[in-house]
C-alpha positions as CSV (number, residue, x, y, z in Angstrom):
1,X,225.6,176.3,134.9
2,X,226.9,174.3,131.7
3,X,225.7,171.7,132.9
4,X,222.1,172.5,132.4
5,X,222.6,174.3,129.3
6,X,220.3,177.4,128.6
7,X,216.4,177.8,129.7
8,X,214.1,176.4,127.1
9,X,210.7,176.7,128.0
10,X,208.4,176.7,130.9
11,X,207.5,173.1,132.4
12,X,205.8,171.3,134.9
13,X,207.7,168.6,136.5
14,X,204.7,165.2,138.1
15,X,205.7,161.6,138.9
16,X,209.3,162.1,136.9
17,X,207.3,163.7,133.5
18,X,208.1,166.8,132.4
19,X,205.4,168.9,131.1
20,X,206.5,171.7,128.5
21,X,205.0,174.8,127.1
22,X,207.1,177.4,125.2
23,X,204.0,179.9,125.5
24,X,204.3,179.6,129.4
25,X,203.0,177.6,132.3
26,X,199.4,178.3,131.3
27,X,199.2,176.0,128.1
28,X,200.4,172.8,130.2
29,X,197.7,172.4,132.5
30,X,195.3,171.0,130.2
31,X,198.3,168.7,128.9
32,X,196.2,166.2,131.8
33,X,192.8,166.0,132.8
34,X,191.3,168.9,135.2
35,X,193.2,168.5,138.5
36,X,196.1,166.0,137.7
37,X,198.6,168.7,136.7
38,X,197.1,171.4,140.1
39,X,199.8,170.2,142.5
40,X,202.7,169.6,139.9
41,X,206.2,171.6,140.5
42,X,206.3,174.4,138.2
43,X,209.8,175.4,136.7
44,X,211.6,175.6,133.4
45,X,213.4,172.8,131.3
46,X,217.1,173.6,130.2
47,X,218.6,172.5,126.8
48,X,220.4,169.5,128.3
49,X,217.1,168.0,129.7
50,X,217.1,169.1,133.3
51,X,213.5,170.8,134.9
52,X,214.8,173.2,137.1
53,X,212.6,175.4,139.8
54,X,212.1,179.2,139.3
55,X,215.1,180.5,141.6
56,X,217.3,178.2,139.9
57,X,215.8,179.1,136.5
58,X,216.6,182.6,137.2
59,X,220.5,181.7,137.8
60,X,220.3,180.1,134.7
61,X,218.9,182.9,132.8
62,X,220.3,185.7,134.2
63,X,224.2,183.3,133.5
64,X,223.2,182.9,129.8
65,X,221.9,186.7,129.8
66,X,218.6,185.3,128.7
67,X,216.7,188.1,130.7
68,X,215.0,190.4,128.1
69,X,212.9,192.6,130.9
70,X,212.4,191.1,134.7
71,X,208.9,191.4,136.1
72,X,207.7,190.5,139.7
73,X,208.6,188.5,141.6
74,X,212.2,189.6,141.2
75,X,213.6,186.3,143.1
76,X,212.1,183.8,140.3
77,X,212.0,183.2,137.1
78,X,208.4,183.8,135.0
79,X,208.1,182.8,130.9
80,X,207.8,186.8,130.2
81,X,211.0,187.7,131.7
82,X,212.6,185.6,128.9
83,X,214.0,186.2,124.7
84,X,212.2,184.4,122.3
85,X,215.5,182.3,121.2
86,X,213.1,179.1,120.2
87,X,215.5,177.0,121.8
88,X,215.5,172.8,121.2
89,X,215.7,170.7,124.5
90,X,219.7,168.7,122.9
91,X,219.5,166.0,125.2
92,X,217.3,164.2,127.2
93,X,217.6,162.9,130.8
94,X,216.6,159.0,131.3
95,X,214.8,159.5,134.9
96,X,212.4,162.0,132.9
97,X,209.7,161.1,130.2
98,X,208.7,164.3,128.3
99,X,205.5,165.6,127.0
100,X,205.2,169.4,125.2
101,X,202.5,171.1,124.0
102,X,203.4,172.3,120.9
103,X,200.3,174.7,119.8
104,X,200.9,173.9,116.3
105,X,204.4,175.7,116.7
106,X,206.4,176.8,113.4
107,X,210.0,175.2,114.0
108,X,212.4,176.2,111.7
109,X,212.6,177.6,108.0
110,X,213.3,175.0,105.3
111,X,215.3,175.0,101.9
112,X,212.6,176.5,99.5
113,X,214.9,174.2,96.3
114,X,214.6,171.4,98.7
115,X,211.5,171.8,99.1
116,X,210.6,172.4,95.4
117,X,212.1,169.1,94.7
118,X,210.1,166.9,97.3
119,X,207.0,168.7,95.7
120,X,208.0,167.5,92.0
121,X,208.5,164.6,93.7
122,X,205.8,163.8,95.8
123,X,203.1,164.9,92.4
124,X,205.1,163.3,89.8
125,X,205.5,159.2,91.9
126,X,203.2,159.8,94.7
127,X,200.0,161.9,93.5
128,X,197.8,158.2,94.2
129,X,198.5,158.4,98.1
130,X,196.7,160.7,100.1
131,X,198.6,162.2,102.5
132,X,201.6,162.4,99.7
133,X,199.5,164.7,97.8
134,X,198.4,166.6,100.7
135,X,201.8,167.4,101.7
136,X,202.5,168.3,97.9
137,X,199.6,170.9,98.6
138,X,200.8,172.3,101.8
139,X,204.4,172.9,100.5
140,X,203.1,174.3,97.3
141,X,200.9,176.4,99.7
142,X,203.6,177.5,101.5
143,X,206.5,178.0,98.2
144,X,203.7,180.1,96.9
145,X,202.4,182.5,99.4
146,X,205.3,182.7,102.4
147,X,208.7,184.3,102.2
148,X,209.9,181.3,104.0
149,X,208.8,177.8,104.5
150,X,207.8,176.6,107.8
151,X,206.3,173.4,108.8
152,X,204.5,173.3,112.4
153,X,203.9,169.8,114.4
154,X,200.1,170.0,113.6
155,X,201.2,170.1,109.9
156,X,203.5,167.5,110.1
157,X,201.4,165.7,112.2
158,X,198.2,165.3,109.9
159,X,200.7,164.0,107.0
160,X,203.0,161.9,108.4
161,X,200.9,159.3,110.2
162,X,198.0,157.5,109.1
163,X,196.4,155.4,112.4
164,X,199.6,154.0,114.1
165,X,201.3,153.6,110.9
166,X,204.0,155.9,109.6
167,X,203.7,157.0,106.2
168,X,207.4,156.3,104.8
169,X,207.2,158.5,101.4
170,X,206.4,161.5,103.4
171,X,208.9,160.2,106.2
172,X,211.8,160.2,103.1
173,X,210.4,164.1,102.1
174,X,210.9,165.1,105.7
175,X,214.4,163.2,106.0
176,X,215.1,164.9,102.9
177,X,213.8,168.6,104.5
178,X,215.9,167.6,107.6
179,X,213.0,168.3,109.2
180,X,212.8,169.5,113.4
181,X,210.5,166.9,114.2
182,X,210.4,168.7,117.9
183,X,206.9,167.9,119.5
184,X,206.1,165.4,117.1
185,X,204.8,161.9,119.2
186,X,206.0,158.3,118.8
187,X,203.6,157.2,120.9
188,X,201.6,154.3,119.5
189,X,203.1,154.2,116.4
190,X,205.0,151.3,114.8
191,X,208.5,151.9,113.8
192,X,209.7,148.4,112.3
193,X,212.4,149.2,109.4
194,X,212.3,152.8,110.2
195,X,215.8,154.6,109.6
196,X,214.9,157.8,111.5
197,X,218.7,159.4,109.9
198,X,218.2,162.9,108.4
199,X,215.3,164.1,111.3
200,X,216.2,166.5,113.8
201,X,215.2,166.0,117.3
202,X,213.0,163.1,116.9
203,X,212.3,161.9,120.6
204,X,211.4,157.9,120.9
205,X,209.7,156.2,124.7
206,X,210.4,152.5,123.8
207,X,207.7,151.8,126.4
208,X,204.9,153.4,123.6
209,X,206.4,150.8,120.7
210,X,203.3,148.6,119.7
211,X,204.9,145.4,120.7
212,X,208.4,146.9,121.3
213,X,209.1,145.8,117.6
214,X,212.5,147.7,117.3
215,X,213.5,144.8,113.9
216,X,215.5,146.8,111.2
217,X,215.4,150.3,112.6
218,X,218.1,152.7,113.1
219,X,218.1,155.2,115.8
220,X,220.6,157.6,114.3
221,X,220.2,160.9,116.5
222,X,217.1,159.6,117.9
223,X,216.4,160.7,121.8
224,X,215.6,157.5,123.5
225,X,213.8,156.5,126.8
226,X,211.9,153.8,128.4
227,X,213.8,150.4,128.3
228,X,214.6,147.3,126.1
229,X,213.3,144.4,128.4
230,X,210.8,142.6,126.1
231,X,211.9,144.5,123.2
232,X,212.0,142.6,119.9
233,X,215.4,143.7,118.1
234,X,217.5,142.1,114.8
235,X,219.0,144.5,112.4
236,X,218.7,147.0,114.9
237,X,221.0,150.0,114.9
238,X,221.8,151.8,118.0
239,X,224.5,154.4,116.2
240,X,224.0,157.8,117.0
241,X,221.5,157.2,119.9
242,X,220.4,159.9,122.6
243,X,220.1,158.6,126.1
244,X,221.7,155.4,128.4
245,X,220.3,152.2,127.4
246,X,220.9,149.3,129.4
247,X,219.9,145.7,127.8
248,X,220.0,142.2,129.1
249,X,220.1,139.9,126.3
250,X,218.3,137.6,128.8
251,X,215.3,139.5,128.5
252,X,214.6,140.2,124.9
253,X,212.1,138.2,122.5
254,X,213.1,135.0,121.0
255,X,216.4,135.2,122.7
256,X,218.1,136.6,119.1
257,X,219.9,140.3,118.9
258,X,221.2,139.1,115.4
259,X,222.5,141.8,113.0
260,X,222.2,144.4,115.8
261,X,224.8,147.6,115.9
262,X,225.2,148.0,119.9
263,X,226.9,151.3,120.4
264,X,226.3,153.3,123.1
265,X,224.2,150.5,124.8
266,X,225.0,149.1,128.0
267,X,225.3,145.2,127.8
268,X,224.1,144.2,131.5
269,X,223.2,140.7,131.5
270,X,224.5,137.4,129.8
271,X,225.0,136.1,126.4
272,X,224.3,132.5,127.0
273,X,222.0,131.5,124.8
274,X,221.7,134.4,122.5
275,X,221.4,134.7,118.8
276,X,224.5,137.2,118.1
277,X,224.8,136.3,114.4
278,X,225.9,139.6,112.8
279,X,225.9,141.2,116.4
280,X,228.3,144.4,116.0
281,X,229.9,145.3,119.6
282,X,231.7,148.3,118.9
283,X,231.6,151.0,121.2
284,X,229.1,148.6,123.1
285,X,229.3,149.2,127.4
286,X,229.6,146.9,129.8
287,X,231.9,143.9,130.8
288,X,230.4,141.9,127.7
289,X,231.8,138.3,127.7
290,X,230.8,135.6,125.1
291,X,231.3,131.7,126.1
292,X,231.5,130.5,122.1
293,X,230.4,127.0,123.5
294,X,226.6,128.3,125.1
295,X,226.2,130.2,121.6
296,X,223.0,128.7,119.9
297,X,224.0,125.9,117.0
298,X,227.7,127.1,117.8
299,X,227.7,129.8,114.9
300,X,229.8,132.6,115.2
301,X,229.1,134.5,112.1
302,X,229.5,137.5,110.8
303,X,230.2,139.1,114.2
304,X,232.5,142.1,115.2
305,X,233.7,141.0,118.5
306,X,235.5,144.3,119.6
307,X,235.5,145.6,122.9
308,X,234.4,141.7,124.1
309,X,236.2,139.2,126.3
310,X,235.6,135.4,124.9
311,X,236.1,133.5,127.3
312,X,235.1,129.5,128.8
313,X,232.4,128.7,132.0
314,X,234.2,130.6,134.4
315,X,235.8,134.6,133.2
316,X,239.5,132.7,133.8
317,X,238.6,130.1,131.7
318,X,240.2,129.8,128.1
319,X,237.7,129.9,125.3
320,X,237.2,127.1,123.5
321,X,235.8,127.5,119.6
322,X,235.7,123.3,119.7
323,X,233.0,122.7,116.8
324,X,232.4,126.3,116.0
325,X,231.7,127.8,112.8
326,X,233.6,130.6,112.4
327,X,232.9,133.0,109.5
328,X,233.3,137.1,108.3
329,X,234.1,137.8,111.9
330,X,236.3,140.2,113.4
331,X,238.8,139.5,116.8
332,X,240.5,142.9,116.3
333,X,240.3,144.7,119.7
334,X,238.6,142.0,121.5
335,X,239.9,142.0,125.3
336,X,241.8,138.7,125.6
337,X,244.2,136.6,123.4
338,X,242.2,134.1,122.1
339,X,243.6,130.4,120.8
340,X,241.9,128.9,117.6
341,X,242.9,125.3,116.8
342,X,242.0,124.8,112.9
343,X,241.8,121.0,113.5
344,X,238.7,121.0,116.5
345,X,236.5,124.0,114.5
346,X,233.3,122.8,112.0
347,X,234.3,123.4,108.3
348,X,230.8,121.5,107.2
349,X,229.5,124.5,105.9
350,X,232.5,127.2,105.5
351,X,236.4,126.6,105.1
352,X,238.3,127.0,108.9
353,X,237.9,130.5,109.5
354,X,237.3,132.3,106.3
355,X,237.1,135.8,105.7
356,X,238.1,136.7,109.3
357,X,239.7,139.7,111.1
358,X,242.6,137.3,113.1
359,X,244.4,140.3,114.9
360,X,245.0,139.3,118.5
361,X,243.9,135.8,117.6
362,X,246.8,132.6,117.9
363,X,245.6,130.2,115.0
364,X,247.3,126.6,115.4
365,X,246.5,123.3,113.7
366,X,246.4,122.2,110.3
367,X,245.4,124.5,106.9
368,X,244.3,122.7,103.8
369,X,244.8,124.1,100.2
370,X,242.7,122.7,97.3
371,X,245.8,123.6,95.0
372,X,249.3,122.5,94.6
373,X,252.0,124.1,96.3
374,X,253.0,125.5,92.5
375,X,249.7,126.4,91.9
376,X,249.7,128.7,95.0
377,X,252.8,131.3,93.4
378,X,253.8,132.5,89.5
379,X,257.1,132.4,88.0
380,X,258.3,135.2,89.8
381,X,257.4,134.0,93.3
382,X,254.2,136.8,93.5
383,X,251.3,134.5,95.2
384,X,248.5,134.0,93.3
385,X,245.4,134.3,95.9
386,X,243.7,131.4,97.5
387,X,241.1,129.5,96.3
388,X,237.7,130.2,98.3
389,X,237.8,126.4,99.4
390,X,240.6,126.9,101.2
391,X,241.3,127.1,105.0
392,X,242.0,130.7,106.2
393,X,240.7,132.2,102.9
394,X,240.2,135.9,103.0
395,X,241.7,136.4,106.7
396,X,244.0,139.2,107.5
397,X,245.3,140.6,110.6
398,X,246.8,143.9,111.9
399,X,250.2,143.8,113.6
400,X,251.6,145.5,116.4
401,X,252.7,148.2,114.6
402,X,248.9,148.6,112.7
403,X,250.3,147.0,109.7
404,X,247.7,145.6,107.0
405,X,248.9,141.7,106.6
406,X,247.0,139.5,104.3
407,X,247.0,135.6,105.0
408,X,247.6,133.3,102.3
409,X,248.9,129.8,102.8
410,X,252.0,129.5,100.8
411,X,253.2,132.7,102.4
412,X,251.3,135.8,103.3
413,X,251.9,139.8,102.4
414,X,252.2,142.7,104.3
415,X,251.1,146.4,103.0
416,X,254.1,148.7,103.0
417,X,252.2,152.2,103.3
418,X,255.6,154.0,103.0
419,X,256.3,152.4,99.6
420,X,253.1,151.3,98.2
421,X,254.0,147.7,97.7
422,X,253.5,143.9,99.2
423,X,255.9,142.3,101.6
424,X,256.3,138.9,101.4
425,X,256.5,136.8,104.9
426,X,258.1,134.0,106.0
427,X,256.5,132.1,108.8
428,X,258.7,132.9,111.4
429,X,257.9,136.2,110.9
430,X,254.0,135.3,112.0
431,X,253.9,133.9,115.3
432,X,250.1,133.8,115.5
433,X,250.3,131.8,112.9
434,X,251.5,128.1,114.5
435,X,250.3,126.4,111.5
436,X,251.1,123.0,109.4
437,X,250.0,123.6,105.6
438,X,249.0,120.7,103.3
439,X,248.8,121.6,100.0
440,X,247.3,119.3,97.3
441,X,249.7,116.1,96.5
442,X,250.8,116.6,92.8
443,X,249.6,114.3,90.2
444,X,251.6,111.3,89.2
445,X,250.7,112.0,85.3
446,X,250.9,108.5,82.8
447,X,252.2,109.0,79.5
448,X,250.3,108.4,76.5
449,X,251.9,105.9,74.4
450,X,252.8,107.0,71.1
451,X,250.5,106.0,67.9
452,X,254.5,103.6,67.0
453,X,254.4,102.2,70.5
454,X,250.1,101.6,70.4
455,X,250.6,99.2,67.0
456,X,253.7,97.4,68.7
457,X,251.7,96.7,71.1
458,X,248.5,95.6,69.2
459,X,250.5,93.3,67.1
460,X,251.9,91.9,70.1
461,X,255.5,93.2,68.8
462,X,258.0,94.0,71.7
């Protein structure tokens, strides 16, 4: 019985939607049109997303001692034989779409300080927008004349959108409420550089985007369905989702997932081709794989490679970074040892490989300085960081021990947690590191003559 979790509300279940009433079967027929609903299953929805039928409901109930009095038929399950627990639907299964009619239901009390604030807020920065100062009104309504503050979907509702837009001062009020957006539709509505964080049980059917413009949102506890084939998505953060999304890079707009945070989504199809500037793969699914050679203009920047075999043409093939910029990326965790040869990458825009996280990476070839050898360390032998110009500037790596080691190229330092302190490295100590520095050739420096030797010579006296 965990696995459905407790009953919720009454539901109709027609073509893989489920139709959900909490005042009973009754209020979800005319969800449809006259007729549409007549033959659909009738049953109950359970906390983790699952319609079940009325015997199983009554399992259900009668395991979670949810039965408050049991009327006829005394085999099934009927919305009267139930507490009023004004239960939330947690999770949401991906072979159902979900519809509820939510009557205008009160969801949960909020904060009445909270809510004092957002009003103070709202009048005092926001009294020149409409629905702003209609929201001001209802809370002040509300602080005024109830014991406790409720907001109900018709309330938030007729405030928060205006025509398919979302009004993003009253979106910030309700983040800051952490308001139980249960019941409240997506549908239609544009969500471009939305950041849904802070909302409670806000419920998202990617299929209902206008133009499946997912660009700079972030899905933070956000219940998703429907799927991501022709979606349009950069900066788009997948942290925190609800749900099993599956996404072919093959099959998004403008072939570009760039600055995207992947966790939790399944990575189905190929990379080839793909703008993954920025891409972050951690806690991505799926047997990712990245060919650095079929990666558009060859520019490997700012991306978090974990969890992600690089590899050549074929999956046995060794990757090759020949001509690659390489910059701010991170190689810790990927899947395979990786070779990077300094001398075949592109440093026409960057130094070779600056800024990187090189743990699991062998780097061979040669690293140039912009300084001296004695430029590079003090007195003392403490090294003086690199110059920004230089080859491997900014790159560290972890060791197999989860040591912190910074690179430098006169000799690099590893943090010694137990005593607080840098250790310094030789090179045999860093076998990933199989590389040839050149450091600046010092400066043959003339002497000035002296004023003696400058009137010698003037006068032509040896």
């Amino acid at each position: 019985m965990e696995k459905y979790g407790r009953i919720v509300c009454a539901a109709l279940l027609n073509n893989c939607c489920i139709y959900m009433g909490r005042e009973g079967h009754y209020i979800i027929f005319p969800m449809e049109p006259i007729g549409v609903l007549r033959c659909a299953t009738q049953g109950f929805v359970t906390e983790n997303g699952y319609f079940v039928d009325r015997e199983l409901g009554l399992q259900i109930a009668t395991y979670y001692d949810q039965i408050e009095h049991k009327y006829n038929p005394l085999d099934k399950l009927v919305s009267e034989d139930l507490k009023k627990q004004n239960l939330q639907v947690k999770q949401r299964q991906t072979r159902y779409s979900y519809k509820e009619k939510t009557k205008g239901i009160l969801m949960k009390n909020y904060d009445r300080e909270q809510a004092i604030r957002e009003i103070i807020s709202l009048l005092k920065y926001h009294s020149d927008n409409k629905n702003c100062l209609k929201f001001a009104n209802l809370l002040i309504n509300k602080a005024t004349n109830e014991k406790t503050i409720t907001l109900s979907t018709t309330e938030i509702n007729e405030v928060l959108f205006e025509d398919d837009e979302i009004n993003i001062i009253v979106l910030n009020a309700l983040k800051h409420l952490n308001a139980d957006m249960t019941g409240i539709s997506f549908s239609g509505k544009k969500i471009e550089g939305i950041n849904f964080l802070g909302l409670e049980n806000v419920s998202i059917n990617l299929d209902e985007v206008p133009d499946k413009n997912l660009t700079n949102t972030s899905f933070s506890g956000v219940t998703i369905t429907g799927t991501l084939d022709n979606a349009k998505i950069g900066n788009t953060n997948f942290t925190g989702y609800i749900g099993e999304l599956e996404l072919n890079p093959q099959k998004v707009k403008n072939k570009t997932i760039s600055g995207s945070k992947l966790a939790g989504v399944t990575v189905t199809g190929s990379l080839d081709g793909i703008v993954i500037r920025g891409v972050d793969f951690t806690d991505a699914k799926g047997d990712i794989k990245v060919n650095p050679q079929k990666v558009p203009e060859k520019e490997l920047m700012g991306i978090n490679f974990s969890g992600v075999t690089l590899c050549g043409d074929t999956e046995d093939d060794i990757a090759s970074f020949d001509d690659c910029i390489i910059y701010d990326c991170k190689f810790k965790n990927i899947k395979n040892k990786v070779i990077i040869d300094l001398d075949t990458i592109n440093a026409s825009i960057f130094p070779k490989l600056a800024i990187c996280d090189l743990t699991g990476v062998v780097v061979t070839g040669t690293a140039k300085s912009n300084y001296e050898a004695r430029h590079c360390v003090r007195e003392d032998g403490r090294v003086i960081f690199d110059d920004v110009n230089d080859d491997l500037y900014g790159c560290y790596y972890y060791d197999d021990k989860g040591d912190y080691i910074h690179i430098h190229l006169f000799q690099s330092m590893k943090w010694d947690t137990q005593n607080s302190k840098w250790i310094y490295l030789s090179r045999e100590e860093e076998p990933n590191l199989q590389i040839n520095v050149v450091f600046k050739e010092k400066k043959v420096e003339e002497k000035k003559p002296t004023i003696k030797q400058m009137i010698k010579r003037k006068l032509g006296i040896k």
